[in-house]
N, C-alpha and C positions, 0 to 999 in steps of 0.2 A: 720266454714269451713276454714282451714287450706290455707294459699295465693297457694300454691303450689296446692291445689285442685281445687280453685276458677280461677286458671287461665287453668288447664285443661276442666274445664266445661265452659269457656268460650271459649274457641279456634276453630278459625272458621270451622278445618277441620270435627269437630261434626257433621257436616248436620242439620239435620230435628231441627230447635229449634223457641223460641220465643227470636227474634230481639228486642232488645229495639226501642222504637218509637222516635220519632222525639225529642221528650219532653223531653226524657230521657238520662241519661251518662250510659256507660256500669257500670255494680254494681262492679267492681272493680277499684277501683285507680291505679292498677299495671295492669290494659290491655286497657292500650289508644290506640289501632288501630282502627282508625277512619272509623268509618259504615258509608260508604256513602250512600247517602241517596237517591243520584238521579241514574238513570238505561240512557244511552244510546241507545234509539228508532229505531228500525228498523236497526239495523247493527251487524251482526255479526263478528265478531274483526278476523285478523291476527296476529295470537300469537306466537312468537319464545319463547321458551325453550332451555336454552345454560346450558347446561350441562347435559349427561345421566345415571344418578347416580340415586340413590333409590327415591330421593325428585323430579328429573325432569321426570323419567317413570311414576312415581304416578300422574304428574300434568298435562300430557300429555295424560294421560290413561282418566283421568276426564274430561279434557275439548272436548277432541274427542270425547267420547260417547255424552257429552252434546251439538254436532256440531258445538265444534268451530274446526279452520283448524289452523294447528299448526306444525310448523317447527322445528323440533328435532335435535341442534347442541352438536355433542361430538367431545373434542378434539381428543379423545385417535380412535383406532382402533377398540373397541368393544363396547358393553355396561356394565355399572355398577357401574364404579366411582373404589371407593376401597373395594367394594362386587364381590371378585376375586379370580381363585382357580388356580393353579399351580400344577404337580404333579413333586413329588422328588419320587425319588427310587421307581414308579410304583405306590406312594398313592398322593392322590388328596388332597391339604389340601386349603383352606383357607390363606387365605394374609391378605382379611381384619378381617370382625370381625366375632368371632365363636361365638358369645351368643344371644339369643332374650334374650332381659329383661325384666322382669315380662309376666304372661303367661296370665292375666285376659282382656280380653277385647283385645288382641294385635292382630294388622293386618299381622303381620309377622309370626307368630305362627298359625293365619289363615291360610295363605298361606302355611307354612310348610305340614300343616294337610291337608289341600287341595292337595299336591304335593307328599304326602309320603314320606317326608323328615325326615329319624330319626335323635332324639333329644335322649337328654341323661338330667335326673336329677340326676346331679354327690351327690355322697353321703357326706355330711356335718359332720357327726358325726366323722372321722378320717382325720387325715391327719398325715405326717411326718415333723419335723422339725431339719434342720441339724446348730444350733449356730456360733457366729460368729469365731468360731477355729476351725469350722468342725466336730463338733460330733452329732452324732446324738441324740436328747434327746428323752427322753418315749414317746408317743404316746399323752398319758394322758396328760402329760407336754405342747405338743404342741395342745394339743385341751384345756386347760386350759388357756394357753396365747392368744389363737385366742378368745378365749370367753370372758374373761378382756375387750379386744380392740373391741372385738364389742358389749359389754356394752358401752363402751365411744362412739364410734359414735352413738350409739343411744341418750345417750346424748349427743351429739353435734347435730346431728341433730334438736331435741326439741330443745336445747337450742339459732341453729342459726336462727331457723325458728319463736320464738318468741319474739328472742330481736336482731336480722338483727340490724336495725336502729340506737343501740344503741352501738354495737362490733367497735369497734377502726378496722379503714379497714387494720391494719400494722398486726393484731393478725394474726398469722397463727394455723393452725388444730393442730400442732405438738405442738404449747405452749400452748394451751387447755391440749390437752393430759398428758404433761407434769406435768403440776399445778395441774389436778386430782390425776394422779398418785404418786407426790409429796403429798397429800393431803394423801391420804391412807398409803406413808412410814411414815407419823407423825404417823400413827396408829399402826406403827409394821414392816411394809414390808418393807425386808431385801434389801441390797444393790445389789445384781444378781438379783433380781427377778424385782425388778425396771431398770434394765437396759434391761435385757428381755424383757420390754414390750415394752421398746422405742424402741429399735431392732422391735420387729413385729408390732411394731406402721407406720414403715415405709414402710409395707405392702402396705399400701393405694396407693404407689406412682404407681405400677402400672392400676392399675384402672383411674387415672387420666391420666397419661404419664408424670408426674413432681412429685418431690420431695413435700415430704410431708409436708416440712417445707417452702414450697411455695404456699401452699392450703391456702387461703381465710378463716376463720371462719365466719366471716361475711357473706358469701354468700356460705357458706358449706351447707344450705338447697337447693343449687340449683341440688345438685348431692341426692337426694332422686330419687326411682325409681316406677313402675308401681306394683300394687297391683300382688302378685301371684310369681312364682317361677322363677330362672334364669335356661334356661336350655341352655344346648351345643349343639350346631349344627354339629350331629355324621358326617352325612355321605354330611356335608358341605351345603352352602348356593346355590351351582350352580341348583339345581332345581326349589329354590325359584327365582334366579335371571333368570331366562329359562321363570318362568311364569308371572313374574313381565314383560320381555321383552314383550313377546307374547302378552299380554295384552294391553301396550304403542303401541306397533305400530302393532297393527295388524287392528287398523281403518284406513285402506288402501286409504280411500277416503279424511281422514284427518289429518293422521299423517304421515310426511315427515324427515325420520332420516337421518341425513348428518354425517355419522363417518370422521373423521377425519378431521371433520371442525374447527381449533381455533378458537374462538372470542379472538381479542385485545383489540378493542375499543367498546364503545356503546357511540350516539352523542343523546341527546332528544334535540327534536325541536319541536318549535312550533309554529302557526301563525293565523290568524284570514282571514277565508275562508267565502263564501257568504255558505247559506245551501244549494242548488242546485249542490258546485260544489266537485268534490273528491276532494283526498289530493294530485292530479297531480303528483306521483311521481311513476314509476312503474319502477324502479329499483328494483331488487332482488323480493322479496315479500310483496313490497308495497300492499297495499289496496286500490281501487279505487271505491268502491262502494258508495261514496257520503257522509258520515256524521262524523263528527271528536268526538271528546272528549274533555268535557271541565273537569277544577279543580274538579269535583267530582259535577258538573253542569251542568244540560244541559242549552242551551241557548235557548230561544225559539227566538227570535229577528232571523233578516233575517242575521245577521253573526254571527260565532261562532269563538272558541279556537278549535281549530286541536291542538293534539298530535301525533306526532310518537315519535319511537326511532330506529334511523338506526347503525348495526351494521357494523365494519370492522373487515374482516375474516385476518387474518395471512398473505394472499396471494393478499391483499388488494381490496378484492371482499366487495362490501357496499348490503346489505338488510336491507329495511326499513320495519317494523312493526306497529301494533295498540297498542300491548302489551310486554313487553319481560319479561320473569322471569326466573332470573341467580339464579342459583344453582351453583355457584362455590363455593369452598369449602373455610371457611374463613381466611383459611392460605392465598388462595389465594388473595382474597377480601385485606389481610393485605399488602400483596407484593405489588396490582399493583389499587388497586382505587385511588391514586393521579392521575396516568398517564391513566389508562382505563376507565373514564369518561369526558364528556363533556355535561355542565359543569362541574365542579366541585361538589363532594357530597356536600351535606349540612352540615356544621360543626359539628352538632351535629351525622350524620351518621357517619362520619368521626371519629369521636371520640367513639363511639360505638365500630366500627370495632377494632379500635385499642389498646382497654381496653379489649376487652375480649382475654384472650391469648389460644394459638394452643399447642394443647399437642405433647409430642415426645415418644409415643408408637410402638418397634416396637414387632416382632416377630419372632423367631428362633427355625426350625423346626431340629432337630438330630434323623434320622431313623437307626435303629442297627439292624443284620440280626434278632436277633428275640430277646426279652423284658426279658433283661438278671435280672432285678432289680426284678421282678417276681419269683415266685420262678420255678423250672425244669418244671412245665406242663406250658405253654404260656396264657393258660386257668384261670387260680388260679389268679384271681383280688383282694384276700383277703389274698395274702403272702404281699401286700401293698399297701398303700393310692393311689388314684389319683392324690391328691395334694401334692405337696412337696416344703416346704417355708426352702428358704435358708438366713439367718440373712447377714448382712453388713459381709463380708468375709476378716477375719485378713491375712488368709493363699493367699490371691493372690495380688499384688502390685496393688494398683488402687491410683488414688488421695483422699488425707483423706477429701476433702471437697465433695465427690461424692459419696452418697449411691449403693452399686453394689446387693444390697439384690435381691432374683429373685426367681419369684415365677414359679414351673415348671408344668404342667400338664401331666400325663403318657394318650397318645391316646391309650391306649393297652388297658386301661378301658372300651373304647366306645364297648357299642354292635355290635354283629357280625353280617352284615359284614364290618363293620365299624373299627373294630379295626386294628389299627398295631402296629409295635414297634419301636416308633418315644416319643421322648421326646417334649412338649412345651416350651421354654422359655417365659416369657413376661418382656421384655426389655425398661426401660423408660426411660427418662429422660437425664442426660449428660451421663451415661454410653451405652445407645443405640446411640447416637448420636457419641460417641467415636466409633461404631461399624459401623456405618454404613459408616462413614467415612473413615475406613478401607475398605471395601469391596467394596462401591458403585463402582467401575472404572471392579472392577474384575471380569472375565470372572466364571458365576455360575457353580458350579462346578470343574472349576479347583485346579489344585493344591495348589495355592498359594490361591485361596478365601478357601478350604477347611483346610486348614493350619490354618489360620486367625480365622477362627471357632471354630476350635477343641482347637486353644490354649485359648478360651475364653472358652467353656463348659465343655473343661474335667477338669479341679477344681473343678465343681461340680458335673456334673453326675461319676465320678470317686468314688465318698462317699457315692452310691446308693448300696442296696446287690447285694451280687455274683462277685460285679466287679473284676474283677481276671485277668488279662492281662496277666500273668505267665505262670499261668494255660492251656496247650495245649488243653485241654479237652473244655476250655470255652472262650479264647482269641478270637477268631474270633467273639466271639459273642458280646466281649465289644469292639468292634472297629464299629467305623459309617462308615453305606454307604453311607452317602450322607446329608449334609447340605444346607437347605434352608434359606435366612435372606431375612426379607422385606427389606425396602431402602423408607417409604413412606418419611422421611426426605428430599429426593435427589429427589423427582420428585416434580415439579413444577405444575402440572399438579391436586396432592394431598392439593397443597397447601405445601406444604413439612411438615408435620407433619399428626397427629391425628386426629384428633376431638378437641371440645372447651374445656375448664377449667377456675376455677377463682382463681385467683392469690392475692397473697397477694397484699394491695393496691387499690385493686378495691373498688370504690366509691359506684357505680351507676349501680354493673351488674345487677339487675335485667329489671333496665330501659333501660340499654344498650338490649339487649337481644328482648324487645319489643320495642325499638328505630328499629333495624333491620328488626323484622318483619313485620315494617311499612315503612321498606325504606326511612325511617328517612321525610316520608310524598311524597316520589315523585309517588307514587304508582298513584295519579291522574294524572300524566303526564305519566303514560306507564312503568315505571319501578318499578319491583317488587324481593323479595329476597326471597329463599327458601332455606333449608340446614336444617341438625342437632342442626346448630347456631342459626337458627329461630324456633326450634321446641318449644311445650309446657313446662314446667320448666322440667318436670315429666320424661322426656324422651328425653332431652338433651345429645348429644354425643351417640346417638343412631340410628341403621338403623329406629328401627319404627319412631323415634322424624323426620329422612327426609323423612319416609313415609308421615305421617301428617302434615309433615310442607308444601309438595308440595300440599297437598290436601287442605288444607287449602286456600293455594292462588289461585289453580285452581276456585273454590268456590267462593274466592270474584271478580276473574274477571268475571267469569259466573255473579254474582249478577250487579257488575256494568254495564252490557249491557241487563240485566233482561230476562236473562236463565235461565230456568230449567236445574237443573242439574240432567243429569239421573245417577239412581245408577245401580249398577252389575247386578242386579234383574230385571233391566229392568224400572224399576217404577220413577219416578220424586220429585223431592225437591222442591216447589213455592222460586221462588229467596226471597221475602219475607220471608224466615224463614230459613236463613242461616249461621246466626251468633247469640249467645246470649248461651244460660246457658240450658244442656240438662240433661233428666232425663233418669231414666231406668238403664238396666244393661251394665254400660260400663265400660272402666279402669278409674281406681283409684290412691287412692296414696297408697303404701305398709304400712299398719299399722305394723311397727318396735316392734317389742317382744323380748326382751334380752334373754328371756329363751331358742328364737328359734333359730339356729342360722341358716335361710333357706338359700335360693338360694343368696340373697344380704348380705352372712359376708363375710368376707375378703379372700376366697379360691374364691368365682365366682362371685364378684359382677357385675365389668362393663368393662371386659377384653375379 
């Protein structure tokens, strides 16, 4: 079993399994999150959830059905985190992420199917590809280059996932590819057609939100994904996040959502109480019911170890807790844990947080009165690709050390009623950050942000057919109504960026990663981490990875106070068999096929 698998079947958010016993070490090396082993007797805990993002409605959902009472802080005015939809020009699009990835065993894909959310499995066999001088090459040309590169990441894959330990951490994915591809021009392959590949080699950056020449090889098996297909989310996320909400808080008796509450600070304290008395503090949502928390011990002796952890709101309002689990996003985790703890993290949490780096993925939405690159019927999805990859661009001034390559998706593809006629961009790295920084201050929509936009898109949607600006007959049609660009760089709130990545350099991300998930050990004094940061390897930088990453910890708080945890269904988990290594039909790791190139090659892997 593959580490990437061994650590998905051990992940606590699995439920129903067998626990290793006292005797025992978890059967892998690479998942030390410590099973405690003792349950605190007769108390049911006060749990803050500060953040309500996909990881804190899932953790919140679970611990309330299983009666704990649980206080629900979100900074922002809604719920959802970066699972957000905006409408431009009358269509609803998505902010954060449009893709479930992998379709076998996913809760999110659940939920869709539950909610009648149409999905789209965009078609792989074509795409368009327009060179770095702006032409467009064959069809054929560009589904043979996309197939080259995703033979190598499949080997790179295997290759980082079996010899990790041994890759030089300074190697990056780009000098892999390189030295392959060097290895094949000894064989023959002509000088354009090697440079071609390195051009759509650089493909991968969006997926990550960095440059490809700053991807990790050493820990390139971290970005493998769930067994089954990536599909698109047509008519957008807002129904699944509608029942994702509904769910979190509609345990009226024990879910208390506070919008627009920041947390700044979080203090953990602790002190040694007689067992007779509470934790004397009924400020905010203290707990007074008599029995504290020890290291991951109860005490039986006539005094114990009390834990809390008291938070400070923004507005310098203090609530004190049994448990808290932050869900803030690890951008953010990078900006303010020197100053938003007390004490201080533990150095090796510390160091975690700050080795795994934040991606800069954004997104730019260009709606045109109707989907002129199509051919005259709006209908005819087969006049051209969905995808359309545009190489490092000679024809527009950018800096030469900054890849501007950009992969576009046409939503005119989505099934109806889902479609319109809106181009995708997906923008990474310093050339999104070059953008955002342009636009963040400016009024959406105006003149001067739609100015800002159109001079960065139309170089390329300008080289799509039909465009005819001249043309009385068709000009209206190549002109945008209306430009949408995220900004998650500029809000603080996102953590200012993506989701996580590994960078060249990284030592120890895999251990960083489950350093995290263990809260680098404070989790027996009250503090706990949830996010996409902490998810299982398999589904890192993904909505379902903060599904499961919150369910996960919901879980081991349930087990440390020795609850049943009830599921959906109504029925119960023995806190005894909550962590450990599950069987049956569940998600997986994607067994990688060069021949196939499905939902995970380089048009939809993790964008």
């Amino acid at each position: 079993m593959s580490r990437i698998s061994l650590d998905l079947a051990n992940s606590a958010h699995n439920g129903p399994a067998q626990r290793p016993t006292s005797s025992t070490t978890p059967s892998s090396p690479m998942h030390p999150i410590r099973h405690a082993s003792t349950m605190v007797a007769n108390k049911v805990p006060q749990v803050a959830v500060v953040g309500a993002g996909f990881a804190g409605l899932r953790c919140a959902d679970v611990l309330a059905r299983s009666g704990v009472k649980v206080t629900l802080f979100e900074a922002r005015d809604r719920i959802g985190g970066r699972v957000h939809q905006i409408e431009s020009a009358g269509h609803l699009v998505d902010m954060g992420p449009n893709w479930i990835h992998g379709t076998k065993g996913n809760p999110i894909l659940r939920l869709a199917q539950q909610t009648g959310t149409l999905i789209m499995e965009p078609e792989e066999e074509r795409q368009a590809l327009f060179d770095t001088e702006g032409t467009r090459r064959p069809d054929s040309e560009a589904v043979d280059l996309s197939a080259k590169i995703w033979d190598l990441v499949v080997d790179a894959f295997k290759y980082s996932d079996e010899n990790s330990a041994r890759i030089d951490p300074a190697v990056s994915l780009f000098e892999y590819f390189r030295a392959k591809i060097d290895d094949d021009n000894d064989g023959g392959l002509d000088r354009r057609k090697r440079d071609d590949l390195l051009r759509e080699a650089q493909m991968w950056g969006p997926f990550v939100g960095d440059a490809i020449e700053t991807q990790s090889l050493k820990f390139f098996f971290l970005e493998e994904c769930i067994e089954g297909e990536n599909v698109f989310v047509a008519s957008t996320y807002r129904d699944i996040l509608r029942e994702a909400g509904r769910s979190a808080t509609g345990h009226s008796d024990n879910v208390e959502l506070r919008l627009e509450t920041e947390i700044v600070h979080f203090r953990l304290d602790s002190g040694v109480v007689a067992n007779d008395e509470g934790n004397g503090n009924d400020e905010g949502n203290g707990n007074n019911d008599g029995s504290g928390l020890g290291d991951d011990n109860v005490n039986n002796n006539s005094h114990h170890h009390h834990h809390t952890v008291t938070l400070t709101t923004s507005s310098h309002q203090n609530h004190t807790f049994d448990e808290v689990i932050v869900t803030c996003p690890l951008g953010w985790l990078k900006r303010n844990h020197e100053k938003a703890f007390t004490p201080s993290l533990p150095d090796r949490l510390a160091s975690a947080i700050s080795n795994i780096n934040y991606g800069r993925l954004e997104k730019l939405y260009v709606t045109f009165p109707r989907a002129f690159w199509l051919s005259s019927n709006d209908d005819d999805t087969e006049s051209y690709p969905v995808f359309t990859h545009f190489h490092d661009p000679s024809y527009i001034p950018h800096p030469q050390d900054e890849a501007w390559n950009q992969s576009v998706v046409s939503l005119a593809h989505l099934p109806s009623p889902a479609a319109h006629p809106t181009l995708l961009f997906y923008i990474y790295g310093a050339c999104g950050t070059r953008l955002v920084n342009a636009t963040a201050d400016l009024p959406v929509g105006g003149d001067e942000y739609n100015r800002t936009l159109d001079a960065f898109a139309r170089p390329f949607y300008s080289r799509l057919p039909n465009y005819a600006p001249g043309d009385p007959s068709s000009c209206c049609c190549c002109t945008p109504t209306a430009f949408l660009m995220t900004k998650w760089q500029a809000d603080r709130f996102a953590g200012n960026g993506s989701y996580c990545n590994f960078q060249v350099g990284l030592q120890r991300g895999d251990e960083d990663i489950e350093c995290m998930r263990d809260a680098g050990g404070l989790t027996g004094r009250g503090l706990w981490l949830a996010g996409e940061h902490t998810a299982p390897f398999i589904a890192l930088g993904t909505t379902t990875g903060a599904w499961w990453s919150g369910e996960a910890v919901a879980r081991r708080v349930c087990r440390k106070y020795g609850l049943e945890v009830v599921e959906e269904g109504g029925g119960t988990v023995a806190v005894d068999r909550v962590n450990g290594v599950v069987t049956g039909q569940e998600a997986g790791k994607k067994e990688l096929d060069k021949k196939r190139m499905d939902g995970a090659n380089l048009s939809g892997l993790a964008i």
